[in-house]
N, C-alpha and C positions, 0 to 999 in steps of 0.2 A: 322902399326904393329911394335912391339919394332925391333930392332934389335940386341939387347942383347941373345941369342937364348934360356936362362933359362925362361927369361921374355917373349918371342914370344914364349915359352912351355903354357907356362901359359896362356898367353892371348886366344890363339886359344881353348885351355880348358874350361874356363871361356866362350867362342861365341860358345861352344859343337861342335868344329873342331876336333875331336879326333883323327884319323884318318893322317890328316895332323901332329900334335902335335908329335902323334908316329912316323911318318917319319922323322919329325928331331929330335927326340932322336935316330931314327937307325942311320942317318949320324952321329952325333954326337958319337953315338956308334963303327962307323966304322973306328974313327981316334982315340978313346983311351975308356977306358971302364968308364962308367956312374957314376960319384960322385955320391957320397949319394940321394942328392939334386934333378939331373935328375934319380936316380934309385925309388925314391919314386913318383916323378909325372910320371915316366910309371907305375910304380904301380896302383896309384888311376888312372889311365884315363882306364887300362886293367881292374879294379872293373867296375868303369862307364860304361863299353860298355861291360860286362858281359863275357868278356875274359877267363874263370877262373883257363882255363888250362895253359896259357900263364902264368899269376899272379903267380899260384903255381908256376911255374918252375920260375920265378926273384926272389920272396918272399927266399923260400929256399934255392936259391944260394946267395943270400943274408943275410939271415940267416948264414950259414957256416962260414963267412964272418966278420958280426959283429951281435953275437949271443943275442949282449944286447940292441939292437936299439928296442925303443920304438917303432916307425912307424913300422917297418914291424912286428914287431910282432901283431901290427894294423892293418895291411894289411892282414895279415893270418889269424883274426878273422874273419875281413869282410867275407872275402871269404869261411871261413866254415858257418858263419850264411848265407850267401845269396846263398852258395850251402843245406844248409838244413843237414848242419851239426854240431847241436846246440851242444854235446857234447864235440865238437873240439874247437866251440866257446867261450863255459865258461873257457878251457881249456886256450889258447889264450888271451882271456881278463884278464883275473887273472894273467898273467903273465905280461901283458901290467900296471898292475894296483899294480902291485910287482915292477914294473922299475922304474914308473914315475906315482907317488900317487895322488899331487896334480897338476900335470902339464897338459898342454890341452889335449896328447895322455892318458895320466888315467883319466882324465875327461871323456871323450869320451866315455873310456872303461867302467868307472862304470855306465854310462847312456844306453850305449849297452848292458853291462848286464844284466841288471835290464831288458830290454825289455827278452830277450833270455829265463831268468830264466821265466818270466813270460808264454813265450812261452813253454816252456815244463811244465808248469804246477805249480812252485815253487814261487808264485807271492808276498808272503809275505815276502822269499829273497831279493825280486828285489826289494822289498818295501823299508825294511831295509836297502842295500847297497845305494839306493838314498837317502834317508832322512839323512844318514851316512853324504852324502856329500854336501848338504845341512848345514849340521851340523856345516862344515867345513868353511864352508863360515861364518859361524853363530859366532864362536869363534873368527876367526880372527878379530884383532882390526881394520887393514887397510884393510876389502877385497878390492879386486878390480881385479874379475873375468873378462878376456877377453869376449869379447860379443859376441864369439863363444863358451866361457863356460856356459854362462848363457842363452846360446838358446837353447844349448843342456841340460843344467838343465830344462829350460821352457817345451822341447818338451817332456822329462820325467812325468815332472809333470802331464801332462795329459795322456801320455802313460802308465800310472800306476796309476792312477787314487787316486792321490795323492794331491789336491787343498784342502779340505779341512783340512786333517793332518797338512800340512805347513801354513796353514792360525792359525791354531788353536797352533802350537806346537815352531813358529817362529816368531822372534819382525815383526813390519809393517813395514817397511823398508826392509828387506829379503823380506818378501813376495810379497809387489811392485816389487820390481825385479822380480822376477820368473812371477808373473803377465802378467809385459809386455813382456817377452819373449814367452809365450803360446800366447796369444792373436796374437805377430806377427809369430808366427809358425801357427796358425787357417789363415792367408791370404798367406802361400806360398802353394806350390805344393810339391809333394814327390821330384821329381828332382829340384828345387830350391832349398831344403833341404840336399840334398846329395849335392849339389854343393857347400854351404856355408859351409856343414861339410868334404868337400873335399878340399876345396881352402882355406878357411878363410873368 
């Protein structure tokens, strides 16, 4: 195991040590208060193991803290859609997606969205706000979406039921990408999925 103790955070995260992980962020915690860095990976590992009362209370003081960070304002969406509080959600996301438009934490956000809206019943938003982003990829001369964006654009794609709009509304080269990204989301599991969209 590393012994760098951000990269031994990480590791034991990644082998689903949770548990352990959180222990040395509290030692860590106990000799001076949590960079950014380790305040976001107790974040995602307290979503991971459904902590969600612990999450609020770092998220928030967090929040006070630095009110414009993308991540936790990511971290505060998770945690209202997967408490089943979709209205806090969109709330959240939309904010995450006012910060940081094209970058991996808005990425994320407009792919969470789009599921969420769908969930309460709003599906042809969630439609829109994806193919938007899509869109974006579309115009750009040089894309070149990290392959955490395009997994989580892939896993949209079929979450919103959106393969054939993109095949039909996007050159062949976009839509190969999106392609192979669904296909390799159809061979993970939900937790292989949250963990690639947790860790990288």
């Amino acid at each position: 195991l590393p012994e760098d103790p951000d990269e031994l955070v990480a590791e034991l995260a990644r082998r689903g040590r949770y548990q352990r992980a959180l222990n040395v962020l509290d030692a860590l915690a106990s000799k001076a208060p949590l960079d950014q860095s380790q305040l976001l990976a107790k974040g995602r590992i307290l979503l991971t193991v459904g902590r969600f009362d612990e999450l609020g209370e770092l998220v928030e003081a967090g929040l006070a803290e630095r009110p414009e960070s993308d991540a936790l304002w990511l971290l505060r969406a998770r945690r209202a859609e997967l408490s089943s509080q979709l209205d806090g959600a969109v709330m959240a996301y939309r904010k995450v997606i006012e910060l940081n438009p094209r970058g991996i934490e808005g990425t994320e956000a407009r792919v969470r969205l789009g599921f969420v809206l769908r969930d309460l019943g709003r599906l042809g938003e969630g439609q829109a706000l994806w193919l938007s982003l899509v869109s974006s990829y579309e115009r750009d001369e040089n894309p070149d979406p990290s392959a955490r964006e395009l997994f989580m654009t892939g896993l949209a794609c079929r979450g919103l039921d959106l393969c054939k709009e993109v095949k039909q509304q996007f050159s062949k080269p976009m839509y190969k990408y999106v392609q192979v990204m669904f296909d390799q989301a159809l061979r993970l599991d939900r937790g292989d999925i949250e963990l690639l969209c947790a860790y990288g």
